[in-house]
C-alpha positions in Angstrom: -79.9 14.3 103.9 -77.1 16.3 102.0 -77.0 19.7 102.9 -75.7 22.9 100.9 -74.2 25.8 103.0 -74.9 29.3 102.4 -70.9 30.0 101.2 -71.5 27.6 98.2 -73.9 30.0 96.6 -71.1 32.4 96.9 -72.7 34.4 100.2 -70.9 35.9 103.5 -73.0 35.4 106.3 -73.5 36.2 109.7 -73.6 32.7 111.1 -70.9 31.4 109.6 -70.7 27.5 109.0 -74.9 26.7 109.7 -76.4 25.1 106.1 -79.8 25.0 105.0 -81.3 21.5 104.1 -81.3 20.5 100.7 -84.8 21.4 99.6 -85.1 24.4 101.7 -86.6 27.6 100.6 -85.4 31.1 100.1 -87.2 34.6 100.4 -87.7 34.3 96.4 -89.8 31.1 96.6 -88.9 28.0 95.6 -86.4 25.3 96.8 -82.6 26.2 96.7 -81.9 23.0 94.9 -78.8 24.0 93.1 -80.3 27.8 92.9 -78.8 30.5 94.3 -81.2 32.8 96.8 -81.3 36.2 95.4 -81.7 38.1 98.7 -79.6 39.1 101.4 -81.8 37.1 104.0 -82.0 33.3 103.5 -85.0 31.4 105.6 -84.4 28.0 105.8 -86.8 24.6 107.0 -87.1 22.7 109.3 -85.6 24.8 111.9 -86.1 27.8 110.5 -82.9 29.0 109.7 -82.5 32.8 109.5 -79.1 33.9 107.8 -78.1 37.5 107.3 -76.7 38.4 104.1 -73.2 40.6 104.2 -72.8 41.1 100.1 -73.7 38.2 97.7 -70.4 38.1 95.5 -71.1 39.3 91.7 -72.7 36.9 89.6 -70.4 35.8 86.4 -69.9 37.8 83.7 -72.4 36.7 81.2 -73.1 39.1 78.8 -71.2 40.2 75.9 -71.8 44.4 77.0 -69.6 45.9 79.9 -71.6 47.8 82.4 -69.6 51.0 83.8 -71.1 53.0 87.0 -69.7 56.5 88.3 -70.0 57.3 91.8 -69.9 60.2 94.4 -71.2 63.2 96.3 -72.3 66.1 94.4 -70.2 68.1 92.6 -67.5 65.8 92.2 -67.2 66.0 88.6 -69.4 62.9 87.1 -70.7 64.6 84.3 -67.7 66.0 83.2 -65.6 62.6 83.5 -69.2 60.6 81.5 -68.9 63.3 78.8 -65.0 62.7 78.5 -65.4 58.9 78.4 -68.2 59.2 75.8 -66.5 61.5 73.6 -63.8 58.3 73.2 -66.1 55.5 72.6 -67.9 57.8 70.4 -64.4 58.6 68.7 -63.6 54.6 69.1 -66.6 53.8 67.5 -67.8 51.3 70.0 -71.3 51.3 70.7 -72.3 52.7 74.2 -75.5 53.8 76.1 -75.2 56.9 78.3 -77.8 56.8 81.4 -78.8 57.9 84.4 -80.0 57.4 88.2 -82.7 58.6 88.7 -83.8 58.8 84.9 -82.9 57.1 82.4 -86.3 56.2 81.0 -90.1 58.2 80.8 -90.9 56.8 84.6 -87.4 57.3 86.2 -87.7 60.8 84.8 -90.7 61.1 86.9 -89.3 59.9 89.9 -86.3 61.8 89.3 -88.8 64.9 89.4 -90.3 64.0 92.6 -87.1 62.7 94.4 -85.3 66.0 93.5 -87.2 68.7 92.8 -90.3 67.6 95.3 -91.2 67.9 98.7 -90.4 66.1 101.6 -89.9 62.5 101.5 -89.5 60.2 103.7 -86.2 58.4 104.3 -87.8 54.8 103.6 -90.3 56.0 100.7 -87.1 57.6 99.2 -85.3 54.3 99.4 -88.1 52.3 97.7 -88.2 55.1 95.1 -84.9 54.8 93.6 -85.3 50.9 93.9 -88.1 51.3 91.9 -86.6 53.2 89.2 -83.7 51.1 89.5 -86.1 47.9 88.6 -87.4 49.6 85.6 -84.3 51.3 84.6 -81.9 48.0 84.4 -84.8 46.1 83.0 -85.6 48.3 80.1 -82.3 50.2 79.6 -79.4 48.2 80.9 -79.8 45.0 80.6 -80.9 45.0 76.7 -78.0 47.5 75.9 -75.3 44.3 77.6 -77.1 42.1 75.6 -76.1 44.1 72.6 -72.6 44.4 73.6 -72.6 47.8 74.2 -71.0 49.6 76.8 -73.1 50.9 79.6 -72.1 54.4 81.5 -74.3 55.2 84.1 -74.3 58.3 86.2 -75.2 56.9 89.6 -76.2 53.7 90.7 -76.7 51.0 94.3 -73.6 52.2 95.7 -75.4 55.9 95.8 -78.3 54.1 97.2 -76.2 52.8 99.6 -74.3 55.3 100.8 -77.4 58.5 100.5 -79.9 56.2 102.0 -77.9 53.5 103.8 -75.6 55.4 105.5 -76.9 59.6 105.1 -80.2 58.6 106.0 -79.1 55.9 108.0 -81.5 53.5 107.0 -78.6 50.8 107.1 -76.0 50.3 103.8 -76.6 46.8 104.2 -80.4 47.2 104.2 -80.5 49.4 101.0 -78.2 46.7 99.2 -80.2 44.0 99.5 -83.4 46.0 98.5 -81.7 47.2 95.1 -79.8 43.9 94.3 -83.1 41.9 94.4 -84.6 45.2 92.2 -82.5 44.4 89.8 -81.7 41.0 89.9 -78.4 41.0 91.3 -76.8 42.8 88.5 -73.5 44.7 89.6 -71.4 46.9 87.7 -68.2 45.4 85.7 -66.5 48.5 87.0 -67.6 51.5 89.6 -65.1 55.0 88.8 -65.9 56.5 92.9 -65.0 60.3 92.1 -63.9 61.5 95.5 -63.6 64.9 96.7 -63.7 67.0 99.8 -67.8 67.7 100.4 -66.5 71.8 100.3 -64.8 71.6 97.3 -68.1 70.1 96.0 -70.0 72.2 97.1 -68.5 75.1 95.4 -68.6 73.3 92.1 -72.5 72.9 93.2 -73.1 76.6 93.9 -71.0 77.6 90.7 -73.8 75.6 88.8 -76.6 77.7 90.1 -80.3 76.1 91.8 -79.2 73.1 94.3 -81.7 69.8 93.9 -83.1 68.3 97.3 -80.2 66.5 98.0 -77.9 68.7 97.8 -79.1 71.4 100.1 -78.9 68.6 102.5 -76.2 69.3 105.8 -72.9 69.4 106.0 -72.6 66.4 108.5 -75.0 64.7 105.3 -72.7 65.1 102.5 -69.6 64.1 105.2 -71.1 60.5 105.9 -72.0 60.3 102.5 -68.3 60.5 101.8 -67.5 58.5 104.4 -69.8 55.7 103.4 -68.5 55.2 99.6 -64.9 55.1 100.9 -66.4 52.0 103.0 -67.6 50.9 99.9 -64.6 51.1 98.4 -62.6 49.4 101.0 -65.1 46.6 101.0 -65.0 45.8 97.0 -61.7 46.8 95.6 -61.7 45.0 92.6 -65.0 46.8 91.2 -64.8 49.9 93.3 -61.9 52.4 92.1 -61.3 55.2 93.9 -59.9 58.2 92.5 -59.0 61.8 93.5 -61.5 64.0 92.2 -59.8 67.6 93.6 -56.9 67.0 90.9 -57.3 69.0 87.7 -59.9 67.6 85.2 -57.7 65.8 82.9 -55.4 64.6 85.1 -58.8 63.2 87.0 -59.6 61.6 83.1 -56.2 59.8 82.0 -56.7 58.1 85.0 -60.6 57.4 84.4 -59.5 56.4 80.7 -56.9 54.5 81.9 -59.1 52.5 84.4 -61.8 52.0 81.0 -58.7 50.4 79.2 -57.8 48.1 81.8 -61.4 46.2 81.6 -62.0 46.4 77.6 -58.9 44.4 77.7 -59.7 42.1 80.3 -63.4 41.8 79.5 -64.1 43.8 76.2 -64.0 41.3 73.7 -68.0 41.0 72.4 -68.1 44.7 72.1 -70.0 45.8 69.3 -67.9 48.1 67.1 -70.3 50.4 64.5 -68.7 51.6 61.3 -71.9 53.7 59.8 -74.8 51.9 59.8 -73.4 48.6 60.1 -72.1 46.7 63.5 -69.3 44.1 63.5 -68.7 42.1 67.0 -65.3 43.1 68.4 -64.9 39.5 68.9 -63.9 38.8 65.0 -60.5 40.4 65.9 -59.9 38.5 68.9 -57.3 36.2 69.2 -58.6 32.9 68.4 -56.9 31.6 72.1 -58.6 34.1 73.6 -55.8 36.7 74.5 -54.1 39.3 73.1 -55.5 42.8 71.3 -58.8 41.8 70.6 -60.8 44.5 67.8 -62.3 47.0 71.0 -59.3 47.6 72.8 -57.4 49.0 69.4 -60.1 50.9 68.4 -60.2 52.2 72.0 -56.1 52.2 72.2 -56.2 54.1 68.7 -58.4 57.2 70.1 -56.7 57.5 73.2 -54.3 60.8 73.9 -50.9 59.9 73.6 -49.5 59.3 77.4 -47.1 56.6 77.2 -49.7 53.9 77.3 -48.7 50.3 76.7 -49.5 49.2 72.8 
């Protein structure tokens, strides 16, 4: 019987080079059969195979929308870099939709309230929490805006499950992955800006903002694995996961940002939605019929941005 290995649905595992029979089920139901498992643990029969999931590698890029997530411990300057970006599509006049983690929609709100501004919670509850509002938030929120080919920034996302959760509340990074990608499908970010900054220096940008939220009265030793975890994180995914120095001044911290944006609308940016008024136009119609060269987004983007010897 022909067999298909756990590699060719484009997953690491533990036990490298055992296959699961052709026909054999994964944790979502249903035989594999030429579809992928969408879990981080494969079961397999006969035999009972049990494979461990390291990180299943991004699904392809299938939607005409890029999808933008911004990382880090608190008080490393996300807001300030969103608002910055924004202020450039808005200029740009390419449709975007600015969201949040936890938020983003009526019940993520709610969890929001409880995860921050609640009592105590437990470590696993807390985990299951943010999946939750991740489910409803990508289902709802992200995944519709992609499909219009807008431009998705999002203030948190898995990898600050990952690392608050995973590796802070040491619930296990790997653990926490799993539980959001099968929340939400699998969907990854096209690009993750990681903010990093020393967890002091963040905290004095914390206390300069006045009350501190749950997590952020957490420890010291909290806020330093915290770190420590998303610089993993970034290690482990260097093509989505950018890492840049959040202690420099704020707009040396946004050319950089901006010039990280650029790099992907030109790569990937091409079914943008562009919005002149009321009307939208597809950034595609100015592409390059081969597919390559400066397709209708990346001007408009190019055309906004502050002049800093970028490549035209």
């Amino acid at each position: 019987m022909p067999t298909v290995t756990a590699e060719s649905y484009g997953l690491s595992v533990l036990e490298h080079g055992q296959s699961l029979e052709s026909g054999a089920f994964c944790d979502r139901g249903g035989p594999v059969n030429g579809d992928p498992p969408r879990l981080g643990v494969v079961s397999g029969y006969p035999g009972a195979v049990n494979l461990s999931v390291f990180a299943p590698v991004p699904p392809v890029h299938a939607y005409p929308g890029l999808f933008i997530s911004f990382e880090g411990g608190d008080g490393v300057g996300k807001t300030t870099q969103i608002d910055r970006l924004s202020a450039l599509l808005t200029a740009a006049r390419i449709a975007y939709r600015r969201t949040r983690e936890p938020g983003g929609t009526e019940l993520g709100d709610r969890i929001r309230d409880l995860l921050l501004h609640g009592g105590h919670v437990s470590p696993h509850a807390e985990a299951m929490l943010y999946a939750a509002d991740r489910a409803h938030h990508v289902a709802t929120v992200v995944r519709p805006a992609l499909a219009r080919g807008e431009v998705v920034l999002t203030d948190r996302y898995l990898d600050s499950s990952v690392a608050y959760q995973g590796a802070a509340r040491a619930l296990g990074p790997q653990e926490v992955r799993d539980l959001s990608l099968w929340a939400t499908d699998g969907l990854l970010p096209d690009l993750t800006i990681l903010l990093d900054a020393d967890p002091a220096v963040g905290s004095a940008r914390t206390d300069a903002r006045g009350r501190r939220d749950r997590l952020e009265r957490e420890p010291d030793a909290f806020h330093a694995a915290l770190r420590e975890e998303f610089r993993v994180l970034a290690r482990q995914e260097p093509e989505r996961i950018k890492l840049v120095d959040a202690e420099r001044p704020v707009e040396v911290v946004a050319a950089e940002v901006t010039g990280l944006v650029e790099q992907l609308i030109a790569a990937r940016g091409a079914g943008l939605r562009l919005e002149s008024g009321g009307a939208r136009a597809s950034a595609a119609a100015g592409a390059n019929s081969a597919g390559h060269g400066v397709h209708a987004a990346l001007k408009a983007f190019r055309a906004v941005l502050p002049r800093r010897g970028l490549q035209q």
